[in-house]
C-alpha positions, 0 to 999 in steps of 0.5 A: 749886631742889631740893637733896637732902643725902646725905653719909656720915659724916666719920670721926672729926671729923662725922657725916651729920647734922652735915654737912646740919645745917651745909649747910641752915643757910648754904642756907636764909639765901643761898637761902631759896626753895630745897627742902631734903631731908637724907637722910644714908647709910652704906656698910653699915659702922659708924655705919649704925645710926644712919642707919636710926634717923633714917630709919626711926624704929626702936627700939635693942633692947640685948642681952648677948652674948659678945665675940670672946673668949667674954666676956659684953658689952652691945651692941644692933641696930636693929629696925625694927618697921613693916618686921619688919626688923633691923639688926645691925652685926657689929662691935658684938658681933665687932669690933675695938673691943672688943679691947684691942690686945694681945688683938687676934688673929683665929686665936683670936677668934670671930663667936658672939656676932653670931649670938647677936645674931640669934637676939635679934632673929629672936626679936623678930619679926625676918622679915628680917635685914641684917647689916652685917660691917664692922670684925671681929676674926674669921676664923673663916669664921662658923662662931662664928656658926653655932655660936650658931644651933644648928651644930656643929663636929665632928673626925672623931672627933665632938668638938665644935669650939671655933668659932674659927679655929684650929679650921677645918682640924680641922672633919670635920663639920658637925652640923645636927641642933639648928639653929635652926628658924626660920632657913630662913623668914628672909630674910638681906641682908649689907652687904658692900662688899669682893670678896676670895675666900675663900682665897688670896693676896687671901683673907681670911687674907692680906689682913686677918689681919695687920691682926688681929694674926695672925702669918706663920705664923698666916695659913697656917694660918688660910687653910689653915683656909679651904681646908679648910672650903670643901672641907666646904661643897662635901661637906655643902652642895655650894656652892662658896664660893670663887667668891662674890664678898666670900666673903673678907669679914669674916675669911669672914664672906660665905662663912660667911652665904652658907652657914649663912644662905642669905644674899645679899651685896649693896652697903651703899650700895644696901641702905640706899638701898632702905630709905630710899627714895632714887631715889624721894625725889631725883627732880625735884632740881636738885643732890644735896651729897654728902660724906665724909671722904676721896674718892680711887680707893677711892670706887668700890668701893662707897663712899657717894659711888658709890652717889649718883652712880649714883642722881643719873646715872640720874635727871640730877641734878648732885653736888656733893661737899664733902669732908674731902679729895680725892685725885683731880683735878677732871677725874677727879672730872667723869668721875665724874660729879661737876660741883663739888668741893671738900675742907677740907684745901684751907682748914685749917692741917693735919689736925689743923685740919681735924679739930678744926674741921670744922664751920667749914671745911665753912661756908666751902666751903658758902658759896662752892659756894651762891655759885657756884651762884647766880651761874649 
């Protein structure tokens, strides 16, 4: 019997390598003569690097960059030599994380230091580019990415722009004389996994800038910075971003790659799965183990789980999702097409439990999914 073991991460508590780690040892002892192939994966958001590293065997290149709040950090991507191709996580050089929460507040903050994160790698020899925008203090449409690149941010009366977003309604021009040359000849994949418009009440302001410490009145201005800029992008650029899909993304970050980088926004599951070679490597398994921290209704938005369940439908191979817990009914879980279920919050004393010890209810649900597989 074949099994493929394709989880994501375990927020907080176990990674994907952790998790098939665990799943082969108790498979290898009850069903020694099985096939076994791990192929952990992401979403596209945090922790992915990782995962393209233990696929792709790429180098982590460590460059200084400037933080949300124009200070120098250290942060590093993912190049992946053989593929001429890079991976960059915009959180590492423009995420939340490396804000102190008083300091959180997305009407002052700035992408700059992911696109100077890009020209590093473009000068590393990168041909194509993913950009993976998850976990951002941002909202400033990235132009702060832009402005790293070579654009600048012009008022009408041609000063230059801080690129932040309580800059974006003030912007009367976008200058396009010293960008950087090579950028056309790249080609820009961005993981993007969210749908929201760029400007409105589900845009990009209203739905995350509280979450980023904006205030009420914060957010109008900033979704009214989004209108504004929309408008120049129509004027300089004649695109109209407002009906791209994920253009709200990252505080704007999708309109803003789609703009400046010609980017195309697609899946993060599915990004990672055709680097990997995922429907390739699964074909003729008997069952695909899956998991991740939490399976609820938010699973088919793009969420790992999704993105194995499309590969497994396609080439009739049964899931089986091993989770830290699961808010949906078994029946709704078969009409996703999963055939067995199970969740550790069903084993542990509490959440803390579950998060503490992990790895040793993951064992005990793995041992009774092997036994009930094996019985049949």
């Amino acid at each position: 019997m074949k099994f493929v073991l394709a989880p994501d991460k375990f927020k907080g508590s176990l990674t994907g390598m952790q998790f098939c780690k665990v799943v082969e040892e108790h498979l290898k002892k009850i069903m020694p003569k099985s096939e076994i192939l791990s192929l952990p994966l992401s979403d596209g958001g945090d922790g992915t690097i990782e995962i393209l590293k233990y696929h792709l065997k790429g180098k982590l290149i460590h460059v200084e960059v400037n933080d949300p709040l124009f200070r120098p950090i250290q942060t590093s991507y993912l190049f992946m030599d053989s593929i001429k191709t890079a991976f960059v996580e915009m959180a590492g050089a423009s995420g939340m994380a490396l804000l102190k929460p008083e300091e959180q507040n997305c009407f002052y903050t700035t992408t700059f230091g992911t696109g100077e994160v890009i020209l590093a790698a473009i000068r590393q020899g990168a041909k194509t580019i993913i950009l993976g925008i998850g976990g951002s203090a941002t909202n400033d449409c990235g132009i702060g990415m832009a402005n790293a690149l070579g654009y600048k941010f012009e008022d009408k009366n041609g000063n230059e722009l801080s690129p932040i977003g309580k800059n974006l309604s003030r912007i009367h021009n976008i200058n396009t004389h010293n960008v950087f040359k090579d950028l056309k000849h790249i080609d820009f994949k961005v993981a993007c996994d969210v749908t929201n418009p760029l400007y409105g009440k589900q845009g990009a302001a209203y739905i995350y800038g509280p979450q980023k410490g904006a205030s009420e009145n914060e957010v109008k201005l900033l979704d009214d910075g989004l209108k504004h800029i929309a408008k120049v992008f129509v004027k300089q650029f004649g695109k109209d971003v407002q009906n791209i899909k994920g253009a709200g993304a990252a505080g704007g970050m999708g309109a803003g790659t789609s703009v400046f980088l010609n980017a195309e926004l697609q899946s993060g599951i599915d990004l990672v799965k055709d680097l990997i070679g995922f429907d390739e490597k699964i074909k003729h398994a008997d069952w695909i183990v899956t998991g991740e921290g939490k399976l609820d209704s938010q699973t088919l938005s793009g969420k790992t789980i999704q993105g194995v369940l499309a590969s497994a439908k396609a080439n009739n191979i049964k899931v089986a999702a091993l989770c830290g817990s699961i808010s949906v009914s078994k029946k709704q879980a078969k009409k996703l097409g999963i055939v067995y279920s199970d969740a550790i919050t069903d084993y542990a004393k509490n959440l803390e439990d579950a998060m503490v010890n992990t790895e040793k209810h993951l064992s005990e649900i793995v041992i009774k999914f092997i036994e009930s597989i094996k019985q049949t």
